[in-house]
N, C-alpha and C positions, 0 to 999 in steps of 0.2 A: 751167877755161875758163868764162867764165862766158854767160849768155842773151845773145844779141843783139838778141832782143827780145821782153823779159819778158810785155809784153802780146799777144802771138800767142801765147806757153804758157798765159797762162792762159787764153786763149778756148779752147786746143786742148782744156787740161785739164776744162774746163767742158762740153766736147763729150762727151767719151769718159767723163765721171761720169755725164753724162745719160743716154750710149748704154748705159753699164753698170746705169744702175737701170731702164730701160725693159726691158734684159732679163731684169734678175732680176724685177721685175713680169712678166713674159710665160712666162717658169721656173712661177713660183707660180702662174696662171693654169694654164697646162698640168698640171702635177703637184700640183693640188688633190686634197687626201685628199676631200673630201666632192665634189668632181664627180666623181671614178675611183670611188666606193661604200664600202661597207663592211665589203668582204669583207676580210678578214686578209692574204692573199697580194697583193690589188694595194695595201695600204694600207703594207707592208714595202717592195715596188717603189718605188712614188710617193714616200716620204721618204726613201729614200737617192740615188733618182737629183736628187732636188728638190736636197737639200743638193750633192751632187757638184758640178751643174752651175752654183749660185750661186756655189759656191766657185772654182771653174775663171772665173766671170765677173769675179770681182772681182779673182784674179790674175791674168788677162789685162790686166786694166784699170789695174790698179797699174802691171805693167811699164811698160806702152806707154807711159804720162806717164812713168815714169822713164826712159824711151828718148828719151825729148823734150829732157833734160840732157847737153845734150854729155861735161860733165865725170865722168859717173854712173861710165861704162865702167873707167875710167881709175883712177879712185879704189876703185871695187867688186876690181878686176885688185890694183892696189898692196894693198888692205886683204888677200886672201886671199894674196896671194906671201910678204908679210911673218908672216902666221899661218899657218904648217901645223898646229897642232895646232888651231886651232879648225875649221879648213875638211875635218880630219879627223871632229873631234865634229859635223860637220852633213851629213857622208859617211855618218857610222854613224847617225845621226836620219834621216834618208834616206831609210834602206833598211828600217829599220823601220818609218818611216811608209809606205814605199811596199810595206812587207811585208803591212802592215795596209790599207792599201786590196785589193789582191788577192785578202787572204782576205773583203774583206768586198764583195767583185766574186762568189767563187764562194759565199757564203752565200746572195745574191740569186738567182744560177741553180740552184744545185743545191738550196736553200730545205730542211736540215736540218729549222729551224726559223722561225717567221715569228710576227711581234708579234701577243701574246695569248698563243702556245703556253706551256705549264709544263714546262718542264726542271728536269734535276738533270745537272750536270756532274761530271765525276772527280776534282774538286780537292773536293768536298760541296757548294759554295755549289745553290742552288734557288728558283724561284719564277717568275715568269710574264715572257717577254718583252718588257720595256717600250717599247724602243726601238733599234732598228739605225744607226749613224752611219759615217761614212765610214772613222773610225778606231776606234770599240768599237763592245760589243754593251754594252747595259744590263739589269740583271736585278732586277725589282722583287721582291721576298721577301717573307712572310710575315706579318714584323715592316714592312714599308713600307719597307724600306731598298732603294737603291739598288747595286747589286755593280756598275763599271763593270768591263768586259773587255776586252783588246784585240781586235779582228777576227783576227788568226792565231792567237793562241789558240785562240777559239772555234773555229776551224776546221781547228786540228787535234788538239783533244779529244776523250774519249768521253764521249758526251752522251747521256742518257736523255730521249727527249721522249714527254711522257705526252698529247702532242693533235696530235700531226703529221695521222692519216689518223680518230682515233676520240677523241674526249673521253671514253666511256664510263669509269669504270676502277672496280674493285674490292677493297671497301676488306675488310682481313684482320680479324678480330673476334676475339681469343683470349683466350684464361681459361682458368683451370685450378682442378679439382676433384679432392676428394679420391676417393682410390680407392673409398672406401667406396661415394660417388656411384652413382645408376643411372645410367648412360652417357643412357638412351632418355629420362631423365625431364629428363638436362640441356637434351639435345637439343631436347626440346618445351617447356620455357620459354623456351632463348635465340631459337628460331625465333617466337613469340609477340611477343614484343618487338621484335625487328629487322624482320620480314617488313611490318608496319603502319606501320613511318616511312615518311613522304609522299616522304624520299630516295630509296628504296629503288625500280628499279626490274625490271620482270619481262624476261631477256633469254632466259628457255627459247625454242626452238623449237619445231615443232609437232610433229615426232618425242620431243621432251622430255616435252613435256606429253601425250604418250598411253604413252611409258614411264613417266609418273606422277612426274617428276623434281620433287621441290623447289623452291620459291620460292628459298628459302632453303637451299643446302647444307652442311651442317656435318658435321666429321670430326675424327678424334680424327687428330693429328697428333703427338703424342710421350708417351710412357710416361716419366715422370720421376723422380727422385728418391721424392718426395714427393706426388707431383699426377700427375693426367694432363690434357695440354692439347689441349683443343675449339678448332676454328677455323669461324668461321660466315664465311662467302662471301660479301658483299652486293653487288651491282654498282649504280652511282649515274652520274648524267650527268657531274660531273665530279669534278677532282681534289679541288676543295674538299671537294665534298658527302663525297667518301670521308672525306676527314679529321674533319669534325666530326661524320659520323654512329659513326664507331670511336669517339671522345672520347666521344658522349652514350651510347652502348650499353653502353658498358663502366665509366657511372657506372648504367645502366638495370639491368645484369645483376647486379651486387653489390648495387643495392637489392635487387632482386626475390630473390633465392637467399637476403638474411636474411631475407626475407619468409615462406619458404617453407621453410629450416631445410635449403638445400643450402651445404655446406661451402667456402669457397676457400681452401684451407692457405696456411701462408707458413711461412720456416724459421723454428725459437726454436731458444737454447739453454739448457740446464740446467748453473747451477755449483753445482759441490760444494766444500762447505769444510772443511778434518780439523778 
């Protein structure tokens, strides 16, 4: 069936384009990351409710002009009667996409995690929150790469987050020495070195510090084969700083111990030939 009168559609059309980008302008206005601030948790909120509801404006606005088409109904009816298996494949897209809005509905209120925090999920992937959308979660890594995820996914994995309520975190320091080693003398080079990086910092209490407790804690932590393995303790503001200051300490401690004529065994073997 066709327009009776092409030119009333397109004014109508012309209406409700206009009505639709005034409100997604008046969206983006309201759900401005930089008028809501900078805090992490309202900056999570404001881009997924922002996207949500542009999107919701502009499917609104598509239908309604396609409602405008007498013949729409008729033709959308005949195309899915005659396709069951595609009206099927967009049953099961559906329900996943709308599997994926809900987990990314209780992400924003129950707020696991929220953009910036550093995760590590249970499939391995890790690295800092970049961005939460309607239908994924996005995970910037290490290397700068981007992990997309779906929102039910993420929502119903186990998930490590290392800055939900404390960025603080404590990065592990290990090396190993020969037995021969003085245990106290190791002790008091790797405390030397570690305790003076600017990363490093002092989380004792004041009970700590009148029971005379270490900057620096280190403990032998296993009796091995061949070595025994020191772990030095260092707590730093964040996830990174843990990582690069392990990286730089444990190229610091191997200088320092040839320096000084302390041993780090590694295995060898010995072949004999008749």
């Amino acid at each position: 069936m066709a327009l009776k009168d092409p030119i009333a559609f397109c004014i109508k059309a012309l209406v409700i384009f206009l009505l639709v980008q005034l409100v997604v302008m008046l969206i983006k206005f309201v759900f401005n990351p930089k008028r809501k601030g900078k805090h992490r948790m309202e900056l999570t909120t404001t881009m997924f409710f922002r996207r949500f509801l542009i999107s919701l404006a502009y499917i609104l606005g598509v239908a309604y002009i396609l409602s405008l088409i007498p013949a729409l109904a008729t033709i959308g009816t005949s195309i899915l009667a005659s396709a069951g298996i595609l009206a099927a494949a967009i049953g099961l897209a559906s329900q996943e996409a709308l599997s994926n809005l809900v987990g990314g509905v209780f992400i924003i209120f129950a707020k696991p995690f929220r953009i910036g925090d550093f995760v590590e999920i249970e499939s391995g992937e890790k690295g800092t929150i970049h961005e939460i959308t309607l239908r994924h979660t996005v995970i910037r890594t290490a290397e700068n790469k981007m992990v997309i995820i779906p929102n039910a996914k993420m929502n119903s994995c186990i998930l490590t987050n290392a800055t939900i309520q404390d960025s603080k975190t404590c990065a592990f320091i290990e090396v190993d020495v020969a037995y021969k080693e003085n245990i106290d003398r190791c002790f008091q080079e790797i405390r030397a070195l570690v305790e003076n990086d600017p990363r490093v910092i002092d989380t004792r209490t004041k009970k700590n510090l009148a029971d005379g407790v270490e900057k620096i804690v280190i403990r032998v932590v296993e009796l091995g084969q061949s070595a025994v393995k020191l772990r030095a303790y260092a707590w730093t503001n964040s996830p990174n700083d843990a990582f690069t200051l392990k990286c730089d300490m444990l190229k610091a401690i191997k200088e320092r111990f040839e320096e000084v004529g302390i041993e780090i065994p590694y295995p060898y073997m010995n072949i004999q030939s008749n």
